[in-house]
NULO-732028 format. One line per field, with one value per residue (C-alpha): x, y negated, z; residue in one letter; residue number from 1. Coordinates in steps of 0.25 Angstrom, whole numbers, plus 5000, padded with zeros to 4 digits. Layout:
% residues N
xx <- c(X:...)
yy <- c(Y:...)
zz <- c(Z:...)
rest <- c(A:...)
nr <- c(NUM:...)
END
This chain:
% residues 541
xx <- c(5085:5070:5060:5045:5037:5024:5031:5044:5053:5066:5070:5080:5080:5091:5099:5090:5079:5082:5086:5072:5065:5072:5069:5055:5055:5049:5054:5059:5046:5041:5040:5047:5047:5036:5026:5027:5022:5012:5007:5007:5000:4989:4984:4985:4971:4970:4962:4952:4940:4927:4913:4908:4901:4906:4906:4901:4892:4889:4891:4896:4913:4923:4932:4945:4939:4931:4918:4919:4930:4921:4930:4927:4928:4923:4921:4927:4918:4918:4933:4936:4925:4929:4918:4926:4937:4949:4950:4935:4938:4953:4955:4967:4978:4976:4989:4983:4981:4989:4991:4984:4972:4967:4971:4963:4952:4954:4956:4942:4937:4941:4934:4943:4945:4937:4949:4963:4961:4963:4958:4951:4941:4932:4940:4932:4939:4952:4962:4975:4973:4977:4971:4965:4953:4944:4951:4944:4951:4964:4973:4986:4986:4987:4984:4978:4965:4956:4963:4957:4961:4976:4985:4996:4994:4998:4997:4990:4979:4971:4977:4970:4977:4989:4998:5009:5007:5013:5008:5002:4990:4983:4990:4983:4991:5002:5011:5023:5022:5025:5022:5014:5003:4995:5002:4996:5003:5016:5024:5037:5035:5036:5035:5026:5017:5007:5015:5010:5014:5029:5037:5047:5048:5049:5048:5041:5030:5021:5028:5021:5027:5040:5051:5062:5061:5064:5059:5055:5044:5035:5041:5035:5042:5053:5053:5052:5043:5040:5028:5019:5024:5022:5006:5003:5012:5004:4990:4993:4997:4986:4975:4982:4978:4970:4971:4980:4983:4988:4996:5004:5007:5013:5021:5025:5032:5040:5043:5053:5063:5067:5076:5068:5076:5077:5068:5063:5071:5073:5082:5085:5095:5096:5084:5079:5063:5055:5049:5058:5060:5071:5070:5083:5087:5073:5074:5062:5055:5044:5037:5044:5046:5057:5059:5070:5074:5063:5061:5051:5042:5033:5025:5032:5033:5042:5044:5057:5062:5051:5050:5038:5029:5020:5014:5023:5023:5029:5032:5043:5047:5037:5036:5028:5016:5007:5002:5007:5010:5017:5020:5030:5034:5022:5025:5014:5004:4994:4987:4993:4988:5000:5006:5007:5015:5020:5011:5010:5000:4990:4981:4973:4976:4981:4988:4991:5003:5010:4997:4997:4987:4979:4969:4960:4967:4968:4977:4977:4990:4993:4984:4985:4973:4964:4966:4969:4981:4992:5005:5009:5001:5001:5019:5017:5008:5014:5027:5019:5009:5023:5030:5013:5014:5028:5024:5011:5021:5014:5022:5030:5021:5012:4997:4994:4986:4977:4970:4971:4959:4961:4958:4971:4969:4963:4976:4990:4996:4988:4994:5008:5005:4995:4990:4977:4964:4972:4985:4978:4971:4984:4990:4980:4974:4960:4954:4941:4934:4935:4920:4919:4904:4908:4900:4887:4886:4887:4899:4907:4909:4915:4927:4938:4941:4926:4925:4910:4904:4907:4897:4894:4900:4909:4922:4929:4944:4951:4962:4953:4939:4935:4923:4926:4921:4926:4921:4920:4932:4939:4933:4937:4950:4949:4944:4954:4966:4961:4961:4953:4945:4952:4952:4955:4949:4954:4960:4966:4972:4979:4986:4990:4999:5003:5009:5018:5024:5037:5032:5038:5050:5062:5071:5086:5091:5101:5102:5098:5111:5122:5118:5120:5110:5096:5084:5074:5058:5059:5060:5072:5065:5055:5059:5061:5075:5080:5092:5099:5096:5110:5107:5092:5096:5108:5095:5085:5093)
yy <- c(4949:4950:4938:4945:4941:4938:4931:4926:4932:4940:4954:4962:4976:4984:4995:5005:4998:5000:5013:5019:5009:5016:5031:5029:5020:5008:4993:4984:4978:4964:4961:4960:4972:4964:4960:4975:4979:4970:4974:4988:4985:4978:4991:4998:4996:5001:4994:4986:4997:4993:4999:5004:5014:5024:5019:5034:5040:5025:5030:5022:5022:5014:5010:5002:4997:4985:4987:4974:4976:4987:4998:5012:5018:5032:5039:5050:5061:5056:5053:5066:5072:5083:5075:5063:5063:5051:5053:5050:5036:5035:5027:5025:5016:5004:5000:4985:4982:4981:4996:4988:4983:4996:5003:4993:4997:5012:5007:5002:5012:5025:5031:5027:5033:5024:5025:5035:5044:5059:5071:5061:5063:5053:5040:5033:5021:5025:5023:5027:5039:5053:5062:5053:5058:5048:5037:5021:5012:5018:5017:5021:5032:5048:5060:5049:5051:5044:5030:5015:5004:5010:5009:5018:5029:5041:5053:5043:5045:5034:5024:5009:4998:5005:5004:5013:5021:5034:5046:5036:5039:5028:5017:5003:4993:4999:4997:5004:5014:5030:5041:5031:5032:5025:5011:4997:4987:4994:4991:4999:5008:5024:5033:5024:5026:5016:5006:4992:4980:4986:4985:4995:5002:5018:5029:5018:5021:5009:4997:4984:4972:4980:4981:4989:4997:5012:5022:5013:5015:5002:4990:4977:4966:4977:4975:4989:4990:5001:5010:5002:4988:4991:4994:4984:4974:4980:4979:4964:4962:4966:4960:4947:4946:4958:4952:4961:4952:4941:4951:4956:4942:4941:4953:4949:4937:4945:4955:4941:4942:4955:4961:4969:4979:4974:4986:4998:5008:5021:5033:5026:5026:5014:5008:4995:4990:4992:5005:5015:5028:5039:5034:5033:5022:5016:5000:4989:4998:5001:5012:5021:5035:5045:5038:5039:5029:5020:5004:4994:5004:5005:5018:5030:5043:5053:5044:5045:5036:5027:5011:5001:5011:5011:5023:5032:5046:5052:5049:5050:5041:5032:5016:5004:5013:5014:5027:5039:5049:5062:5058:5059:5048:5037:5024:5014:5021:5018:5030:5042:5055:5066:5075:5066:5061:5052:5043:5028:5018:5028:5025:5034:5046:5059:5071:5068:5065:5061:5050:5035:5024:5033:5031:5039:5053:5066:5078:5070:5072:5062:5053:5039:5029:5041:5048:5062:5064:5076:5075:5074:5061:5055:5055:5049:5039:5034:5028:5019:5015:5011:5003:4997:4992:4987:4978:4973:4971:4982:4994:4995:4986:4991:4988:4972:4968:4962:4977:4980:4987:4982:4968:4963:4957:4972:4980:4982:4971:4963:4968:4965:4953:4945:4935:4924:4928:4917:4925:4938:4932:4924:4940:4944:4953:4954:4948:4954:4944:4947:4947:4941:4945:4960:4965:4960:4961:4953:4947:4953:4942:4951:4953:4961:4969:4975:4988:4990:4981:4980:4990:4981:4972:4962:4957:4944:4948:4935:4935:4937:4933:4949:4955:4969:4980:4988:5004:5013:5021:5008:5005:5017:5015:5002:5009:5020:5010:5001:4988:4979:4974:4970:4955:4956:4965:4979:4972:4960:4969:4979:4966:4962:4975:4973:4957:4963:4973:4969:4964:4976:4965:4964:4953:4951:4945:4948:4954:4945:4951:4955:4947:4960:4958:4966:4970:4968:4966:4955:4942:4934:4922:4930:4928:4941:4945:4956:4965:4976:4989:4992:4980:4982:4996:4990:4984:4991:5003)
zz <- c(4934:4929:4930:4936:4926:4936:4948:4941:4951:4947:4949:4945:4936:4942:4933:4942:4939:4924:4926:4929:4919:4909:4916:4916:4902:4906:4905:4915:4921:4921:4936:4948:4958:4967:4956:4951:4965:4966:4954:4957:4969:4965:4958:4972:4979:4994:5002:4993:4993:4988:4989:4975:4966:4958:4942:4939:4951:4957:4972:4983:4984:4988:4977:4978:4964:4966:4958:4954:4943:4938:4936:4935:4949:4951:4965:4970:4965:4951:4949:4953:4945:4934:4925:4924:4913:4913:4898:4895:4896:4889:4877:4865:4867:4859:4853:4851:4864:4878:4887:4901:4894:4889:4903:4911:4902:4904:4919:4919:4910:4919:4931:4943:4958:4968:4977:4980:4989:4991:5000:5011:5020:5026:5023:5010:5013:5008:4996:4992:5003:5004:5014:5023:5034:5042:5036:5033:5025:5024:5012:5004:5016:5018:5028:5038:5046:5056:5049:5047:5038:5036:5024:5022:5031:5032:5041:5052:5059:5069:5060:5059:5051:5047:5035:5033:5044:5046:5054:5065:5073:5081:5074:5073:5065:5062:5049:5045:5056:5058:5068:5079:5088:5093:5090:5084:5077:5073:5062:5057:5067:5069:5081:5092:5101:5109:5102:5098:5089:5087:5074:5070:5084:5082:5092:5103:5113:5119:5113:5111:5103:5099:5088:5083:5095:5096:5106:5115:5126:5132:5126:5123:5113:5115:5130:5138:5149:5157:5154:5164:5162:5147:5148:5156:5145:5135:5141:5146:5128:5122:5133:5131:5118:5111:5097:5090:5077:5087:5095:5080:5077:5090:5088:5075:5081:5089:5078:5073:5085:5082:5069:5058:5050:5036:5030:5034:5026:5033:5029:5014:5005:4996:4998:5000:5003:5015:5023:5014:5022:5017:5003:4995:4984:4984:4981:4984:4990:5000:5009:5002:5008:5004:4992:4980:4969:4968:4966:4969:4975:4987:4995:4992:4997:4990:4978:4968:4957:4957:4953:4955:4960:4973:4979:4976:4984:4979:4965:4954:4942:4946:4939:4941:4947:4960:4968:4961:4970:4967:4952:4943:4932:4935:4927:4930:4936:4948:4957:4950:4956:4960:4950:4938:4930:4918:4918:4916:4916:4923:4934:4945:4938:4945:4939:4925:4916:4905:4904:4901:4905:4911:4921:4932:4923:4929:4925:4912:4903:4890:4891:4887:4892:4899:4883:4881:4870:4866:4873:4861:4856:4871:4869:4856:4860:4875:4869:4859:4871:4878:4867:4864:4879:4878:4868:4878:4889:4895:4897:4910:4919:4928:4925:4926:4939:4929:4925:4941:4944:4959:4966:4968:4983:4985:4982:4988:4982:4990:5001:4997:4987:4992:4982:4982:4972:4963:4965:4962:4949:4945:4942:4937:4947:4953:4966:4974:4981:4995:5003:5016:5020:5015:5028:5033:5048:5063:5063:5075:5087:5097:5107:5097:5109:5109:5102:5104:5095:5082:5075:5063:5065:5054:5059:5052:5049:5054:5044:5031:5035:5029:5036:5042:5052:5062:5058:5068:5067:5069:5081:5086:5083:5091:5101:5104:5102:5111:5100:5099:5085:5072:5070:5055:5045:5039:5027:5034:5044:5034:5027:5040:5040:5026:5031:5041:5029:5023:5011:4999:4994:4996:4998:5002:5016:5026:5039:5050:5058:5049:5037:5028:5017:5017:5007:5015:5014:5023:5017:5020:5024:5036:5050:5055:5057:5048:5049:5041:5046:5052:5061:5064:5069:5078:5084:5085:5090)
rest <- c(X:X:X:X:X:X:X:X:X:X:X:X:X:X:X:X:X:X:X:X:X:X:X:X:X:X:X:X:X:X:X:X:X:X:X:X:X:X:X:X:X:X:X:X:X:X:X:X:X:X:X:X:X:X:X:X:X:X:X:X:X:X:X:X:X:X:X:X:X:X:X:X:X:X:X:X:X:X:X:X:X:X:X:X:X:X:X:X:X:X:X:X:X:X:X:X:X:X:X:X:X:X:X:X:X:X:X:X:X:X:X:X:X:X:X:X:X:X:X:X:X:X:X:X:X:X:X:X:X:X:X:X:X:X:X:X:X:X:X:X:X:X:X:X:X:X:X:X:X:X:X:X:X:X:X:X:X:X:X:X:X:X:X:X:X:X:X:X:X:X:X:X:X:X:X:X:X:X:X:X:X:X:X:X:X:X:X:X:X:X:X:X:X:X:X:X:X:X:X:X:X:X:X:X:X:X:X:X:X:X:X:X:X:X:X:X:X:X:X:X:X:X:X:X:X:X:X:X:X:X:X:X:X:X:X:X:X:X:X:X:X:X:X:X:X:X:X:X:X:X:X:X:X:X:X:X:X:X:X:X:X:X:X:X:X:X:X:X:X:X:X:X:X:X:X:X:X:X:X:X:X:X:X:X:X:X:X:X:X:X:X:X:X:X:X:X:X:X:X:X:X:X:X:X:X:X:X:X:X:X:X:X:X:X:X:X:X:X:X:X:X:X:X:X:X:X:X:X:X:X:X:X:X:X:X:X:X:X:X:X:X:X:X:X:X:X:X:X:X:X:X:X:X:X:X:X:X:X:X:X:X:X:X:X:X:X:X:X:X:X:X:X:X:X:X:X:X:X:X:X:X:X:X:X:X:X:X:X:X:X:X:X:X:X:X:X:X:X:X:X:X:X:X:X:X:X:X:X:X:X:X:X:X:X:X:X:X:X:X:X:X:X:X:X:X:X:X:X:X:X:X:X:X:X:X:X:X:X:X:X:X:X:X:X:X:X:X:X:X:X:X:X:X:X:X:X:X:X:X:X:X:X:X:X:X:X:X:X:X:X:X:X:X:X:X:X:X:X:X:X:X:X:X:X:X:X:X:X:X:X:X:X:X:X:X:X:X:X:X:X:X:X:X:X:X:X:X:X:X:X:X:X:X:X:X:X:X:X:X:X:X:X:X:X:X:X:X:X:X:X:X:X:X:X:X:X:X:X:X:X:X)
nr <- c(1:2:3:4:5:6:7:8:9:10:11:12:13:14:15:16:17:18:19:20:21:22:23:24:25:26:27:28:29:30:31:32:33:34:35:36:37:38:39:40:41:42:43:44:45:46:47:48:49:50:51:52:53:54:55:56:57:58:59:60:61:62:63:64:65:66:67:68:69:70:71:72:73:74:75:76:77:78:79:80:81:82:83:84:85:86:87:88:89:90:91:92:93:94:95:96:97:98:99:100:101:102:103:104:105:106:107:108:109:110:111:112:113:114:115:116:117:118:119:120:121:122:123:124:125:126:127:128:129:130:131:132:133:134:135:136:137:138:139:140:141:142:143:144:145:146:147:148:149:150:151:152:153:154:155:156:157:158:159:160:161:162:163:164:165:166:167:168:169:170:171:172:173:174:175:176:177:178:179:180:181:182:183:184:185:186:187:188:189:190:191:192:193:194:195:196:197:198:199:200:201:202:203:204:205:206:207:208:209:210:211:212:213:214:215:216:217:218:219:220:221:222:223:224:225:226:227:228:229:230:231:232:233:234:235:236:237:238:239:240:241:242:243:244:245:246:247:248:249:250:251:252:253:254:255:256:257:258:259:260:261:262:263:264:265:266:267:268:269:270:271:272:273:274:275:276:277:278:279:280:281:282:283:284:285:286:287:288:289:290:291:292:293:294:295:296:297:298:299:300:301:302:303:304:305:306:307:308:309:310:311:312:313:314:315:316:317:318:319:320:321:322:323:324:325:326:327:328:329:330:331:332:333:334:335:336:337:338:339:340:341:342:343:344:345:346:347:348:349:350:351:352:353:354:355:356:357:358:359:360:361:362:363:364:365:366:367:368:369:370:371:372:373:374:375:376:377:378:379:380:381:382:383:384:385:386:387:388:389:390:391:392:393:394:395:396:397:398:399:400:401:402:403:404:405:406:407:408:409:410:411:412:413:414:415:416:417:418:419:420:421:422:423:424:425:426:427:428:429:430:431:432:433:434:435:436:437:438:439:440:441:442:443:444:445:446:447:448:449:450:451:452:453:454:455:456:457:458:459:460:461:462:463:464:465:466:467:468:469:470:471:472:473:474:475:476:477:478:479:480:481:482:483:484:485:486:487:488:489:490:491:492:493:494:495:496:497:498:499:500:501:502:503:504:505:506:507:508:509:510:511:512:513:514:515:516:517:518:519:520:521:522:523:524:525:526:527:528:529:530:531:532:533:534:535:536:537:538:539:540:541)
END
């Protein structure tokens, strides 16, 4: 067994583990599986955008920089522009001094991108996005349109505060959920219709309140009702009581009394983690898709014999490195462009290889710090790099939080590793001070239920105390579902979704039937009932 370095904790370092440390030559890293992710994710931004100006042309952008760490963020236009050069602003290796401090002076020297997108159209307010039309604040998502305040979505149109919502359309508060329509608060779920509040229900039409059913029609709290006792059930719920934050808590209470399978793994072989679908030997992972020998890694489509990598999709040979899709041989790397390959220690670059430490490159091949050199020279000079960072204690980390270009209470591993400004400074990480007077305007007084007035409005979440507005495309929304007005803000309301996820841990317990022993994401000392799958499905079924 290992000791973590940062929390203390042990962990162990199987003989596969070792295995591919020794295929991709690196040593056995200093921290635990769980501090690796965090620190992976703290250099995964999504949802802190920012209003800046370009550092070259000075127009107005959005940035998921913030402008006051003084970076080097260019907009669109001029990143991509033939006139800008990665290699103008490279440097020698210094043999006297440590790999990280010279990159987070090449990180601050270089033009970067003002966000990740690709190929959208009208959706400014985006990031980590592919393919997205008439979207607003929609993140980590592909081929969705017509979307507000979502994350992880994909193929999905009509969608408002989803996350990980598969090809959905008029879906409000949905998590985990595929091929619905028209349904709110759904978790796990797949194949609904007119469904609302239900938790891994699939193939269902016009539930409210339900779990673990299956092609059921009109139920409530699992109860079935005929077709006209169930609307007039339905109408007499939600007039009761038309606040729909107190409505969730009530069904979360009821989501105790019933069994929950100890993880959703689905058409997997030898696999253990949470929301893996026909991977094969995947270990300590999640949100994997189709999968194939990786560890300790989270979101991937496609990928193959990958360890401590998030973002993956699909991606080969991957170590200790965060979005590089369709890549091959990426070793600590974050936001890598298809169609590279050997790379380490690079950041936002896009097709190149055989490149080290490199930052914002394109089609670049041996370079070392954004400089040119011969294949030759470049072979020469990588091992002694390696052996120079060895000696530092550098080589085989991922980069330090403390060179992050990203507030820490901004990125991902806020979502999933929550820490106070004392927290977040104690790592060594960077905190943005959060306004609370961000938007001048009347405060709005009115009836939630009226969806008339509200043009300017500011709106005081309840939860965070963040000023927000309701756009008109949101309003809309409202409107055509019939929902009343959000009570918390866009932000607030996305980390409620992340709560009600699993956390991405595993821990060991036994089934709540049989007693045969479980990997499961749920925490041994929760109190929902957990059961193997063999004994979930003589349930549910």
């Amino acid at each position: 067994m290992n000791k973590c370095k940062r929390c203390s904790q042990e962990y162990e370092v199987t003989e596969k583990d070792c295995e591919f440390y020794e295929k991709v030559s690196v040593p056995e890293p200093k921290l635990c599986p769980e501090c690796r992710q965090q620190r992976r994710f703290a250099y995964r931004n999504e949802w802190g955008l920012h209003k800046a100006k370009c550092s070259n042309c000075s127009c107005d952008m959005i940035s998921m920089f913030d402008p006051a760490l003084e970076y080097n963020v260019y907009c669109p236009k001029c990143w991509w522009a033939d006139d800008f050069n990665p290699l103008d602003y490279g440097a020698d290796f210094d043999f006297e001094r440590p790999f990280f401090e010279q990159f987070d002076e090449l990180l601050k020297r270089c033009p970067l991108p003002n966000l990740v997108i690709g190929e959208c159209e009208n959706s400014d307010y985006a990031n980590f996005a592919w393919k997205l039309k008439n979207c607003y604040l929609v993140t980590a998502s592909d081929y969705s349109e017509d979307s507000m305040y979502s994350a992880y979505l994909i193929r999905s149109k009509d969608c408002l505060d989803c996350t990980f919502v598969n090809d959905c359309e008029l879906c409000y508060q949905c998590l985990d959920t595929k091929k619905s329509y028209r349904c709110t608060f759904l978790q796990n779920c797949q194949d609904c219709s007119f469904c609302d509040f239900c938790f891994d229900c699939s193939g269902c039409e016009s539930c409210l309140g339900c779990v673990n059913l299956r092609k059921k029609k009109y139920c409530i709290f699992n109860q079935e009702y005929s077709k006209e006792e169930y609307e007039k059930k339905r109408a007499e719920f939600f007039e009761g009581n038309r606040d729909l934050m107190k409505l969730r808590e009530q069904f979360e209470d009821f989501k105790l009394k019933v069994p929950h399978k100890f993880a959703s793994i689905v058409g997997c072989e030898d696999c253990t983690g949470d929301h893996l679908v026909n991977s094969k030997s995947c270990h300590n992972c999640f949100d994997m898709v189709e999968c194939e020998d990786c560890n300790h890694c989270s979101l991937g489509v496609g990928a193959k014999d990958c360890m401590d990598c998030t973002g993956v999709t699909p991606c080969e040979l991957g170590y200790e490195s965060c979005a590089t899709p369709e890549n091959y041989f990426m070793k600590f790397c974050n936001v890598i462009w298809p169609k590279s390959s050997y790379l380490e220690y690079c950041f936002l670059s896009r097709s190149s290889n055989h490149c080290f430490g490199g930052v914002s490159l394109r089609k670049n091949e041996y370079c070392i710090l954004n400089k040119q050199y011969t294949k030759e020279d470049y072979e020469e000079l990588i091992p002694r790099i390696i052996e120079h960072m060895k000696k530092t204690g550098e080589y085989g980390e991922f980069y330090p939080i403390e060179i992050c270009p990203f507030n820490y209470n901004e990125g991902l591993a806020n979502d999933y590793y929550p820490l106070s400004r004392e927290g977040i400074e104690k790592i060594g990480g960077k905190y943005a001070e959060q306004s609370v007077s961000e938007f001048k305007g009347e405060k709005y007084n009115g009836n939630y239920e009226d969806l008339d007035d509200v043009s300017g409005k500011v709106f005081v979440c309840e939860k965070s105390g963040k000023p927000y507005r309701i756009v008109e495309g949101e309003l809309r929304f409202y409107k055509k579902m019939a929902l009343p007005l959000p009570k918390r803000a866009p932000l607030q309301r996305h980390r409620d979704r992340v709560e009600l996820r699993n956390p991405r841990k595993l821990w060991s317990r036994e089934c709540g039937k049989c007693g045969v022993k479980v990997e499961s994401s749920y925490n041994k000392d929760r109190p929902e009932k957990v059961y193997c799958e063999k004994c979930y499905l003589e349930e549910v079924y």
